[in-house]
VOPAGU-2260 file (C-alpha; in pm, 1 decimal, decimal comma):
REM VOPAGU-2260
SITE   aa  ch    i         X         Y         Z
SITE  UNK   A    0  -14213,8    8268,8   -6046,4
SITE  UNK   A    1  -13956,5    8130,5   -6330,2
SITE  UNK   A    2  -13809,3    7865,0   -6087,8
SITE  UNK   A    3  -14150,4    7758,3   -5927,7
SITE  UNK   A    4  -14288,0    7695,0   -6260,3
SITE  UNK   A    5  -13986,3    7505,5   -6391,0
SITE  UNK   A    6  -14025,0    7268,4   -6053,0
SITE  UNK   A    7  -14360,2    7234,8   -6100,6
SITE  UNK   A    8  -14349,8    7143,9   -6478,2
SITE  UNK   A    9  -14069,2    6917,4   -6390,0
SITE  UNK   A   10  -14255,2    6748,7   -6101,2
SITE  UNK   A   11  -14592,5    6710,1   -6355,7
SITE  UNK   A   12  -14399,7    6576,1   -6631,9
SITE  UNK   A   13  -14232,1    6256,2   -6372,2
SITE  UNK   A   14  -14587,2    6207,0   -6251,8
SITE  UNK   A   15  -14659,5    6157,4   -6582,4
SITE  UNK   A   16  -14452,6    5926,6   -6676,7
SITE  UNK   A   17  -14465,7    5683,3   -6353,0
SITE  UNK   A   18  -14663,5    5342,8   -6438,6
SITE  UNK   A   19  -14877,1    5349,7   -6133,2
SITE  UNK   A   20  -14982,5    5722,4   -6285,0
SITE  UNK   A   21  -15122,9    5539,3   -6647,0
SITE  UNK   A   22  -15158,0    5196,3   -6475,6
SITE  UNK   A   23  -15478,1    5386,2   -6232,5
SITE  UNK   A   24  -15609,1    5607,3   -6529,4
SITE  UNK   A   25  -15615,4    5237,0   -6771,9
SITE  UNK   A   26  -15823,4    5086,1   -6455,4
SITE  UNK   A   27  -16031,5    5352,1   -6362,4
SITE  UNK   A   28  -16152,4    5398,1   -6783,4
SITE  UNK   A   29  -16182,0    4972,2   -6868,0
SITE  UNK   A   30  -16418,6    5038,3   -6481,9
SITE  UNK   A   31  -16639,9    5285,3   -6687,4
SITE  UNK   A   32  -16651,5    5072,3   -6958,1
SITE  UNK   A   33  -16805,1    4788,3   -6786,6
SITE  UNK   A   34  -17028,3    4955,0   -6585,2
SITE  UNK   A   35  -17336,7    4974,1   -6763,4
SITE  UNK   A   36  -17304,9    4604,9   -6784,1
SITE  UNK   A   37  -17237,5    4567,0   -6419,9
SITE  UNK   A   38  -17531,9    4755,2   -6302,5
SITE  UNK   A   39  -17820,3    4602,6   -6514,2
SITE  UNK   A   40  -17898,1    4361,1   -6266,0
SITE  UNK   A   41  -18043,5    4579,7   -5986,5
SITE  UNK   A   42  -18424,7    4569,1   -5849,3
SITE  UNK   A   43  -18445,6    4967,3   -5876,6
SITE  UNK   A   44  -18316,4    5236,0   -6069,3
SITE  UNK   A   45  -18007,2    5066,6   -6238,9
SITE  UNK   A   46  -17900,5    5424,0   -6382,8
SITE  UNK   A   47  -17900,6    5587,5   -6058,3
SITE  UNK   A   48  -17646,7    5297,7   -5969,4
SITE  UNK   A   49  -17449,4    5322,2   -6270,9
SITE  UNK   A   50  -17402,7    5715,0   -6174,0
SITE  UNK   A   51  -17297,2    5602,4   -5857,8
SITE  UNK   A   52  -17088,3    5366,6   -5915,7
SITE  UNK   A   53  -16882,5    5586,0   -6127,1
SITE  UNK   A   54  -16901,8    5849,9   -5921,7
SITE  UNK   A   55  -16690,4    5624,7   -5678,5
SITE  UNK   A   56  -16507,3    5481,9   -5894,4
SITE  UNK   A   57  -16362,5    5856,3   -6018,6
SITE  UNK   A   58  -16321,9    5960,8   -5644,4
SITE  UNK   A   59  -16088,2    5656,0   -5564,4
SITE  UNK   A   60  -15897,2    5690,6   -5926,3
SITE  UNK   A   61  -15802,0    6050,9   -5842,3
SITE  UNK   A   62  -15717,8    5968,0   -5424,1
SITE  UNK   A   63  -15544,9    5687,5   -5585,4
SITE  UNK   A   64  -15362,6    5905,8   -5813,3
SITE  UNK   A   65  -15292,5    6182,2   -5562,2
SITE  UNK   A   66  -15162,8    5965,4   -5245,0
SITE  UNK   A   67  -14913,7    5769,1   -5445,1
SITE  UNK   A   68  -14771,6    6117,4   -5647,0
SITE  UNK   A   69  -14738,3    6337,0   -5364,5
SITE  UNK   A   70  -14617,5    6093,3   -5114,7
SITE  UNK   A   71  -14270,1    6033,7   -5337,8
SITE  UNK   A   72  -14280,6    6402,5   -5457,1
SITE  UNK   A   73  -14071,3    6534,8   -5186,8
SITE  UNK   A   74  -13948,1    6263,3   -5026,5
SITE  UNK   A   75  -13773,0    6077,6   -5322,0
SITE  UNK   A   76  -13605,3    6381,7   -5364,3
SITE  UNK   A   77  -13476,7    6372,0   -5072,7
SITE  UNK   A   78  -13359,7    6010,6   -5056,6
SITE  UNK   A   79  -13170,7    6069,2   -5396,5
SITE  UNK   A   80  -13027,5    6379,2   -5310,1
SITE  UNK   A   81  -13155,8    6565,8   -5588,6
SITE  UNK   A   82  -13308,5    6838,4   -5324,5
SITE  UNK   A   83  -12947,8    6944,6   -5228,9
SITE  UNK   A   84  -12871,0    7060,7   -5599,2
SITE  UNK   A   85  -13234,6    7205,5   -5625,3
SITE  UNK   A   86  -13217,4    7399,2   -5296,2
SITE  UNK   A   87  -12837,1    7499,4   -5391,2
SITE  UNK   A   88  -12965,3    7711,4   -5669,2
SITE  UNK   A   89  -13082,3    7920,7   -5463,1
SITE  UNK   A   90  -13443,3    7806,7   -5389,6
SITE  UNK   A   91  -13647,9    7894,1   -5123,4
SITE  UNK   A   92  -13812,1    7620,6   -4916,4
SITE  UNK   A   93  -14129,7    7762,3   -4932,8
SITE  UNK   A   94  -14104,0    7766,7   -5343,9
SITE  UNK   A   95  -13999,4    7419,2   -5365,6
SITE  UNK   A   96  -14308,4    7258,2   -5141,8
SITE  UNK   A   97  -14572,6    7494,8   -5316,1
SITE  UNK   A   98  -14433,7    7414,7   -5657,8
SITE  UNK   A   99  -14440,2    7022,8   -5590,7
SITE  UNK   A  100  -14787,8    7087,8   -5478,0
SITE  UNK   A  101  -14889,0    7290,1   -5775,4
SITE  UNK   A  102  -14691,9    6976,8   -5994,8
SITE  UNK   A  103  -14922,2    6741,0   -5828,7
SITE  UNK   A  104  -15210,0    6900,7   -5851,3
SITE  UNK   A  105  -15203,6    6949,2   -6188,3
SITE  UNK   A  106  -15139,1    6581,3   -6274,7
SITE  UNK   A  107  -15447,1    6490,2   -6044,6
SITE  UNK   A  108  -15669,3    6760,0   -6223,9
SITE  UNK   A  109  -15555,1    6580,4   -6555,8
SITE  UNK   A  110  -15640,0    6245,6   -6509,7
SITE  UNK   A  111  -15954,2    6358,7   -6303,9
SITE  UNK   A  112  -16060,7    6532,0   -6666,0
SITE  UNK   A  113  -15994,2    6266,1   -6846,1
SITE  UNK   A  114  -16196,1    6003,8   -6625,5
SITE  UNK   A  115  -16453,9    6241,4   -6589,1
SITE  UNK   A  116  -16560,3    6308,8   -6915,3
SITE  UNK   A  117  -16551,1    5871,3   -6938,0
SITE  UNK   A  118  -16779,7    5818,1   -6654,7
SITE  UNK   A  119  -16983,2    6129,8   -6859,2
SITE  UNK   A  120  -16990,5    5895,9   -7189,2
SITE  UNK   A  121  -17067,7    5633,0   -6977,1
SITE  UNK   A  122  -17375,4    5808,9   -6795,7
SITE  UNK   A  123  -17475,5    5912,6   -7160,3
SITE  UNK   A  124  -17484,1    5576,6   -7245,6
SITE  UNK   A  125  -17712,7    5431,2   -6993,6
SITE  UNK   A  126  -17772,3    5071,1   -6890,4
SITE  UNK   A  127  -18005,7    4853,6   -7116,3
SITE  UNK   A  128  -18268,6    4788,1   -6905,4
SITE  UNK   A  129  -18457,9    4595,0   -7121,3
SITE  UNK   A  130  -18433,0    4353,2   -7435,4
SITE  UNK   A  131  -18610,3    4667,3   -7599,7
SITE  UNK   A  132  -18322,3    4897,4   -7565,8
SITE  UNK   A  133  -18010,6    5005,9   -7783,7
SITE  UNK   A  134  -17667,7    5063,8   -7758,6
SITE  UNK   A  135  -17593,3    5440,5   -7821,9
SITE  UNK   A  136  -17353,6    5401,4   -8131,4
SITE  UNK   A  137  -17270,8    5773,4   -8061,6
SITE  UNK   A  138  -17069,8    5707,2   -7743,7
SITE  UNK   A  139  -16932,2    5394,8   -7837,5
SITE  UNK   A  140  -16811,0    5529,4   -8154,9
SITE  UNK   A  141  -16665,6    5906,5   -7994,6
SITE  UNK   A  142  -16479,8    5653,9   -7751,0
SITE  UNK   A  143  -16332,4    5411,5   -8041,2
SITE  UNK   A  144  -16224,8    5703,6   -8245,5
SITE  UNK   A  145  -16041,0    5812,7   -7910,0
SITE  UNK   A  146  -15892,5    5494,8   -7811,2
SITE  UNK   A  147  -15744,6    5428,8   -8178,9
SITE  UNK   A  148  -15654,6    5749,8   -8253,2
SITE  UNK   A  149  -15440,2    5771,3   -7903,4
SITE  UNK   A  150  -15292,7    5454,8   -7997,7
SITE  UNK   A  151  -15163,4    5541,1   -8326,7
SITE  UNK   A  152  -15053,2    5904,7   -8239,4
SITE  UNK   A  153  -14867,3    5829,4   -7943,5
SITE  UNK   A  154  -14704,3    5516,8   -8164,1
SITE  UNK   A  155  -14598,1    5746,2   -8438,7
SITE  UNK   A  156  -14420,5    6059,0   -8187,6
SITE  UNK   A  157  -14291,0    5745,3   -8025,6
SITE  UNK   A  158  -14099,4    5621,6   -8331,2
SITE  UNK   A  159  -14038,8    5973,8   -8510,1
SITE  UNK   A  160  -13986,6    6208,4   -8231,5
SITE  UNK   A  161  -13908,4    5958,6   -7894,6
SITE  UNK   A  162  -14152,5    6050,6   -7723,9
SITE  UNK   A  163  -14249,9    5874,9   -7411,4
SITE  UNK   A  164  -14585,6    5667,7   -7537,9
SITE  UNK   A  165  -14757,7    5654,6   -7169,0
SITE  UNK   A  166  -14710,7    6026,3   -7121,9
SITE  UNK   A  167  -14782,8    6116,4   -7456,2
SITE  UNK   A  168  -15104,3    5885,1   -7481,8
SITE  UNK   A  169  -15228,0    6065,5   -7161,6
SITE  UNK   A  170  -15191,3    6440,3   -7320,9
SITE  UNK   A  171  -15383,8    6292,6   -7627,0
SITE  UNK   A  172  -15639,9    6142,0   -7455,1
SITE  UNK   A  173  -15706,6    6452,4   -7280,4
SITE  UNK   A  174  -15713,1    6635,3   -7616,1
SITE  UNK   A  175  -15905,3    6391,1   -7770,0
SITE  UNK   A  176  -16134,4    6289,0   -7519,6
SITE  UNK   A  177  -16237,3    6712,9   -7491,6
SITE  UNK   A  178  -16350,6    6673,2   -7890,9
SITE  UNK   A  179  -16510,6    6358,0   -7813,5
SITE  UNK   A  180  -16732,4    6523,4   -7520,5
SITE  UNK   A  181  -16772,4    6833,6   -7731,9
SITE  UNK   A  182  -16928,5    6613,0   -8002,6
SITE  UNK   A  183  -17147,8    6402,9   -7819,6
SITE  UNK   A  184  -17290,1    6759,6   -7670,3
SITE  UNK   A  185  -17460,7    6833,1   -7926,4
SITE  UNK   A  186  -17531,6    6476,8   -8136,9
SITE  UNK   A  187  -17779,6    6266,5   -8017,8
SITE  UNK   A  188  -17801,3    5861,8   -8011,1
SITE  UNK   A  189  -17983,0    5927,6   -8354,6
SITE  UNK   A  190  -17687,3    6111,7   -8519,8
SITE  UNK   A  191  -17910,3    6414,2   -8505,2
SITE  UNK   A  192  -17832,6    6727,4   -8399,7
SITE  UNK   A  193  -18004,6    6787,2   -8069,1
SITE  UNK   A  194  -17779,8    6943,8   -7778,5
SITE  UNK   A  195  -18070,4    6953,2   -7553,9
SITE  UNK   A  196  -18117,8    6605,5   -7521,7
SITE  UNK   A  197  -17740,9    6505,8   -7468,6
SITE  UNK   A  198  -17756,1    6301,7   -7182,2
SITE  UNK   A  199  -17542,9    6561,4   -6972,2
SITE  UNK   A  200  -17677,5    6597,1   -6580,7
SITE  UNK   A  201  -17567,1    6932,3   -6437,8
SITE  UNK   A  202  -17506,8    6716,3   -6120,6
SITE  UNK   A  203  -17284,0    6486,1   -6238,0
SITE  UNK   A  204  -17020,0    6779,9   -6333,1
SITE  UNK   A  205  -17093,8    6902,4   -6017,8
SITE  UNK   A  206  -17034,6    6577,0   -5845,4
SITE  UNK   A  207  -16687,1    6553,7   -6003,9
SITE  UNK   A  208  -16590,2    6890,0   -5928,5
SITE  UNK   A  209  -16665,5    6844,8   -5522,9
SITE  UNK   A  210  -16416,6    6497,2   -5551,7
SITE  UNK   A  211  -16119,5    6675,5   -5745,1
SITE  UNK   A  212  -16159,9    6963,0   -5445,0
SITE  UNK   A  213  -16136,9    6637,2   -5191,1
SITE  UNK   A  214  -15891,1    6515,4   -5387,8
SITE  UNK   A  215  -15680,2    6767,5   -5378,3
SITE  UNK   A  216  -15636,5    6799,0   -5000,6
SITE  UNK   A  217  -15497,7    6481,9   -5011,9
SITE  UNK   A  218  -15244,4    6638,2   -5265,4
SITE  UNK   A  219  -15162,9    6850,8   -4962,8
SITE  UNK   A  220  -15181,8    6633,8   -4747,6
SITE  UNK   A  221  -14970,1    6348,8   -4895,1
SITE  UNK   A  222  -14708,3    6641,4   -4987,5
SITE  UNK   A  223  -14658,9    6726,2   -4613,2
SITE  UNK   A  224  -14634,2    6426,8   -4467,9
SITE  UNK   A  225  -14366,2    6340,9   -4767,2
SITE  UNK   A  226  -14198,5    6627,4   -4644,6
SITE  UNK   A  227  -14082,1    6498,5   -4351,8
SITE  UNK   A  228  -14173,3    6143,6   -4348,1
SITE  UNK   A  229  -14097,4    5801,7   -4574,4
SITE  UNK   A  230  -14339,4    5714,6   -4849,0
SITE  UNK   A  231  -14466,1    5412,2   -4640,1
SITE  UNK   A  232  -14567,6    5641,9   -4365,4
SITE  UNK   A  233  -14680,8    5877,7   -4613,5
SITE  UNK   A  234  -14893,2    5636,4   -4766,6
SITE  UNK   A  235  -15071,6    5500,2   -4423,8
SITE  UNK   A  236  -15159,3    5803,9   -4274,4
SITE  UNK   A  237  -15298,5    5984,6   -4631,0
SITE  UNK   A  238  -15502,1    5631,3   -4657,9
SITE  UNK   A  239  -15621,3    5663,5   -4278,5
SITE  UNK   A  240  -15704,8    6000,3   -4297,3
SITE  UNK   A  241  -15917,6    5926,8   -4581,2
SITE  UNK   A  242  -16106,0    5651,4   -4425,1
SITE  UNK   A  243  -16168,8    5896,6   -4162,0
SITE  UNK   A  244  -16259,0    6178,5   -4364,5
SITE  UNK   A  245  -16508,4    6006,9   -4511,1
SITE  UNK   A  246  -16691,5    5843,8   -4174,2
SITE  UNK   A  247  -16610,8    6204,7   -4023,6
SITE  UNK   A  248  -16989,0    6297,8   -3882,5
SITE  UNK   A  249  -17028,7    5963,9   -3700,9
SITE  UNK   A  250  -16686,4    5949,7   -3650,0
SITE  UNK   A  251  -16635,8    6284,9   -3468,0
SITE  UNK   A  252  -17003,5    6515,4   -3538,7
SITE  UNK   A  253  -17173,9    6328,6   -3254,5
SITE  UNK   A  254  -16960,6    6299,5   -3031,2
SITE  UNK   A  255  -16860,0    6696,9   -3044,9
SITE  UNK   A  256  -17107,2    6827,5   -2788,3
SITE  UNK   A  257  -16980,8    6699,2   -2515,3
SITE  UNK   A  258  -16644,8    6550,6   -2603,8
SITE  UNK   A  259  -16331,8    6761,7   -2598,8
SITE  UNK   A  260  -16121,3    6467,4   -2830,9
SITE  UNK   A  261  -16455,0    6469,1   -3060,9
SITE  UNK   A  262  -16410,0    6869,9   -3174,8
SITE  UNK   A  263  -16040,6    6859,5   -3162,8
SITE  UNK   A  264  -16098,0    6572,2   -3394,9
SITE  UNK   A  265  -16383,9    6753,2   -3596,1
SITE  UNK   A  266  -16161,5    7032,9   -3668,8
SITE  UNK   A  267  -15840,1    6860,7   -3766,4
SITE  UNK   A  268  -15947,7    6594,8   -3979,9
SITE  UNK   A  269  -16096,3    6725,7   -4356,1
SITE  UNK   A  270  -16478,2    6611,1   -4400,9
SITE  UNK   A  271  -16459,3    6422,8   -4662,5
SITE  UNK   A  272  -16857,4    6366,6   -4681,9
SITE  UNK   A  273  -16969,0    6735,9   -4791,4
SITE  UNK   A  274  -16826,1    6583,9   -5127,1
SITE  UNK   A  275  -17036,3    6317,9   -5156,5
SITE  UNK   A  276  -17309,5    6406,2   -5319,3
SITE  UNK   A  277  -17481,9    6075,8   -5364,1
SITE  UNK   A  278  -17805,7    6125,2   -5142,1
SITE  UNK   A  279  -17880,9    6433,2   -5415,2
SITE  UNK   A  280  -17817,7    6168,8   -5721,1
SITE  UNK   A  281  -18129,9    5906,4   -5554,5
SITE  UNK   A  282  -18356,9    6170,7   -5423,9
SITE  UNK   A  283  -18324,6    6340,8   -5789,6
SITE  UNK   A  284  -18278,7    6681,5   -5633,5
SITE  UNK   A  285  -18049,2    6904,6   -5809,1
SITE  UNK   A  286  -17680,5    7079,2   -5645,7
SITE  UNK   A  287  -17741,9    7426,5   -5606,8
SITE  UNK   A  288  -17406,5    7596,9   -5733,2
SITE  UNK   A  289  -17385,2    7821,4   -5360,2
SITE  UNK   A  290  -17319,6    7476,7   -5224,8
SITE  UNK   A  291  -16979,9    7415,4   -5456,9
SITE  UNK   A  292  -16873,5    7785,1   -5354,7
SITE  UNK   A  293  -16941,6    7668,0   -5003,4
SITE  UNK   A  294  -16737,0    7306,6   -5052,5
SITE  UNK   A  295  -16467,1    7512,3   -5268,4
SITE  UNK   A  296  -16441,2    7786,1   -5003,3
SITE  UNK   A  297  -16389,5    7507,3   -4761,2
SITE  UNK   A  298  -16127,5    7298,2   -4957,0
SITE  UNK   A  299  -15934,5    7607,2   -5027,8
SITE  UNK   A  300  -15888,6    7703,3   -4651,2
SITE  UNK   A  301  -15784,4    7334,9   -4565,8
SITE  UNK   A  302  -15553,5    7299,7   -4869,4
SITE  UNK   A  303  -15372,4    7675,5   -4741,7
SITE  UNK   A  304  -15420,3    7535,4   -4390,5
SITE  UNK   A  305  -15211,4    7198,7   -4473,2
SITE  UNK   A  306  -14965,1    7385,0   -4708,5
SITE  UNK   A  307  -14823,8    7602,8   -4469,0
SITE  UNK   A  308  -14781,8    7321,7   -4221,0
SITE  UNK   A  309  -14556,3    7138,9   -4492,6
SITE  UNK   A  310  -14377,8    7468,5   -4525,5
SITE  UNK   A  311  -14281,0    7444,8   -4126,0
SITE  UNK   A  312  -14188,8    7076,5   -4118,7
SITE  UNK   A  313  -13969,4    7151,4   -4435,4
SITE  UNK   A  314  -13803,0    7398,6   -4296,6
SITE  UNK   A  315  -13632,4    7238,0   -4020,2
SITE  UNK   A  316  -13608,8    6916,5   -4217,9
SITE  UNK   A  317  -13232,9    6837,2   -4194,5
SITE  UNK   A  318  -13103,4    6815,6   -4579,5
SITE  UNK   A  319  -12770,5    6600,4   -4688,3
C-alpha cells in the first residue's frame, strides 16, 4: 500500500504541474464565465441553455483532462526509462498500472470539483433575460475574492517557499472555491441569509457526478491503451471511443437484434449517453438518486473491466 500511494501521489503531483492540465481548467472556468452572456439570445428558456451548455462544457474539460493525463502516464515512462528503476524496486506490475490509474483519477476528480462548483456559480447566477434584471453581486463577488486571493497566495509560496504557482493556484482554488460555494449556500443575491433559495438544483450535482463517472473510464481507458501503445495512438482511439460512446444507441442499440457486430459492439464500447442527463434538465423532471447507483454500478464494472485488461497488456509489455 506504501509504494502504490507514493506512485500515485507522484503521478498526481506531474499531472499537476503539466500546462495542458491548468491550460484546460483556465478555458473551461473563462467558458463559465461567459456563458450567461452567450445564452441570452435564445427564443426559449435561455437558463435551461445556460445549464446545458455548461453541463457540456464540464464533460469535455474533464475528457479533455483525462485523455491527455493518462495517455502519457504510462507510456512516457516508458519512453524515458524511468519504469525500469520503478519496476526494479521491486514493484509489481499490477501496483504500478492501478496506482497510475488512482494518480489520474484523482487529478480528473480535482479539476472536475473545481469546474463544477463554477458552472454551479454560474447556474446561480442566471442569464439576464430582461433589461429588468440584476447581476447577482453575491456570485460575482465569491468568484473575485477567489480569483484574487489565488493569485496572491500562490504568488507569495511562489517567492517565499518555491512553490510551483500553476500547481499551487490549482490546490487553492479548490480550497477556495469550496468556501466560496459554502457561502453562496446559504446567502442570497440580497446578502440575506436564506439557504433555501440558493440557486442550487439537485440535478445539476447530479449531472456532474454521472460525467466524472464517464470521465473516469476514459482514465482507464487512456491508461491501457498507454500501456502498450504511443500517446498518438493513445490519444485517437480514447477520442474515437468517445465519439462512439456517446452515439452508442444509434450507433450499436438498433442494430443489436439482429446483428451479431451490433451486440459485440454494444457490449464492448462504454455508453456514454446514460450520462447525459440533458433530456431531464428541458423536461424539468428531477434524477432519481437509484438512477446514479445504477450509472455508478455500471461505471465501476467497466472501469474494473478495463483495468484488468491494462494489467494483461502490461504484463507482457517488453521493458528496456
Amino acid at each position: 500500500m506504501n509504494k502504490l500511494f507514493t506512485i500515485a501521489k507522484n503521478t498526481f503531483i506531474e499531472i499537476l504541474r503539466q500546462p495542458i492540465y491548468a491550460v484546460i481548467i483556465v478555458a473551461a472556468l473563462l467558458l463559465f464565465f461567459i456563458s450567461p452572456s452567450l445564452t441570452m439570445y435564445t427564443m426559449s428558456d435561455d437558463n435551461k441553455l445556460l445549464r446545458e451548455i455548461g453541463l457540456s462544457t464540464l464533460f469535455l474539460a474533464s475528457l479533455f483532462i483525462a485523455i491527455f493525463s493518462a495517455s502519457s502516464a504510462v507510456n512516457e515512462e516508458i519512453e524515458n526509462k524511468t519504469i525500469t528503476t520503478v519496476l526494479s524496486k521491486p514493484i509489481q506490475r499490477p501496483i504500478f498500472i492501478i496506482a497510475k490509474f488512482i494518480g489520474v483519477a484523482a487529478a480528473v476528480v480535482l479539476a472536475h470539483y473545481i469546474c463544477t462548483i463554477a458552472l454551479l456559480m454560474s447556474i446561480r447566477h442566471g442569464v439576464l433575460e430582461t433589461v429588468n434584471d440584476t447581476h447577482d453581486w453575491t456570485v460575482l463577488g465569491a468568484a473575485g475574492f477567489i480569483l484574487i486571493a489565488t493569485i496572491l497566495l500562490s504568488a507569495f509560496f511562489n517567492y517565499a517557499y518555491d512553490w510551483k504557482f500553476a500547481s499551487t493556484a490549482i490546490i487553492l482554488t479548490g480550497i477556495l472555491a469550496t468556501l466560496g460555494i459554502v457561502f453562496l449556500s446559504v446567502i442570497d443575491r440580497n446578502w440575506q441569509f436564506n439557504p433555501a433559495k440558493n440557486g442550487i438544483n439537485t440535478v445539476d450535482i447530479y449531472g456532474s457526478v454521472l460525467l466524472l463517472l464517464a470521465a473516469i473510464i476514459i482514465v482507464a481507458l487512456a491508461v491501457a491503451l498507454s500501456a502498450r501503445f504511443n500517446i498518438v495512438v493513445t490519444l485517437s482511439a480514447c477520442i474515437g471511443i468517445f465519439f462512439l460512446g456517446l452515439v452508442s444507441d444509434y450507433a450499436f442499440g438498433r442494430f443489436a437484434e439482429t446483428h451479431l457486430w451490433a451486440k459485440i459492439g454494444r457490449f464492448l464500447v462504454p455508453n456514454l449517453q446514460i450520462f447525459w442527463i440533458s433530456d431531464a434538465i428541458y423536461e424539468g423532471s428531477e434524477v432519481p438518486l437509484k438512477y446514479i447507483l445504477i450509472s455508478a454500478s455500471y461505471a465501476v464494472c467497466y472501469t474494473i473491466a478495463i483495468l484488468s485488461l491494462a494489467i494483461a497488456l502490461f504484463q507482457r509489455r517488453q521493458i528496456g
